[in-house]
C-alpha positions in Angstrom: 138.5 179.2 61.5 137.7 179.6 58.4 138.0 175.3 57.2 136.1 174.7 60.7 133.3 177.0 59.6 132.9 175.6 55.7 132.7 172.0 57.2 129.4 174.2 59.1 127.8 175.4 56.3 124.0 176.6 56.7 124.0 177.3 60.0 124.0 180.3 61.5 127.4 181.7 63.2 125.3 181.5 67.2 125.3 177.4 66.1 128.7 177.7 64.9 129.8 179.4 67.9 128.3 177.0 70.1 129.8 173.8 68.4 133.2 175.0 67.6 133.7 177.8 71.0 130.9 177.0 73.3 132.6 178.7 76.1 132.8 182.0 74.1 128.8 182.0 75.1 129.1 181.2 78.5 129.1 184.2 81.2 133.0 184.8 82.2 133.7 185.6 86.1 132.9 189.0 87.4 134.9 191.0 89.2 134.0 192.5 92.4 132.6 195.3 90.4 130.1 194.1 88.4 126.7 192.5 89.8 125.5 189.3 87.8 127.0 187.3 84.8 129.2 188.9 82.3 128.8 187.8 78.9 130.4 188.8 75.8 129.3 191.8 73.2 129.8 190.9 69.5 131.7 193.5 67.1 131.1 192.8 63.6 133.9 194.4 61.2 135.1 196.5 63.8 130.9 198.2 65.0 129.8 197.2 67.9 126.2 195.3 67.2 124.8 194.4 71.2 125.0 191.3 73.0 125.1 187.4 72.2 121.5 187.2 69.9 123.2 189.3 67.3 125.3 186.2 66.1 121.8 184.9 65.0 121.4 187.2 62.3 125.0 185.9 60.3 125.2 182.9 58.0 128.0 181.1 58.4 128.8 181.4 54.7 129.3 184.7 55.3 132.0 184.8 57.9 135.9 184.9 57.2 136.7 184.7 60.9 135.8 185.3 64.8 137.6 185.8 67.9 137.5 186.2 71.5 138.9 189.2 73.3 139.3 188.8 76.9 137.9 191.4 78.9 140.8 194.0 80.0 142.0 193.6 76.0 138.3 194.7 74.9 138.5 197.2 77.8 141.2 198.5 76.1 140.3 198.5 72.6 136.4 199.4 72.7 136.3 201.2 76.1 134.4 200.5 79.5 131.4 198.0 79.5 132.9 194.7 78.4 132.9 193.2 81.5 132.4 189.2 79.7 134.9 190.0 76.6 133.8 190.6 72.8 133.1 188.2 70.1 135.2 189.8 67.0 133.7 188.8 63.8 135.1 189.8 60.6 132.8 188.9 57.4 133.7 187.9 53.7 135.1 190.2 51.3 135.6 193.3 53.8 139.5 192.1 54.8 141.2 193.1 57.4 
């Protein structure tokens, strides 16, 4: 991810997200449960910051890499309420 988001440079990661995993921001199939579109919550080194908008504020620059977590995973690893999956980012120089 890292290569795909250089060749990106000055944008911000929501454009990045959209040209390299445009489905990542579409809303994922609800189950019987939930009323309305699920979309993903972004988590930015590991704190949870809200919904899709927050990937406005990050330069792409600044990013070492993102991932999608289906729903049960993030179900599993955050807790209830991530009905459309999470948007992992992980930024420069914090490591993993």
């Amino acid at each position: 991810v890292r290569v795909e988001l250089e060749e990106l440079g000055g944008r911000d990661l929501w454009d990045a997200v959209r040209l390299l995993r445009g489905r990542w921001l579409q809303p994922h199939r609800n189950s019987s449960f939930i009323a309305g579109p699920a979309y993903a919550r972004v988590v930015v080194d590991g704190i949870v910051r809200g919904d899709l908008g927050e990937l406005r504020g990050f330069d792409v620059d600044d990013i070492e890499t993102m991932r999608y977590v289906s729903a049960p995973d993030a179900t599993t690893k955050y807790g209830t309420g991530y009905h459309g999956g999470v948007i992992e980012v992980s930024t420069r120089g914090r490591g993993r």
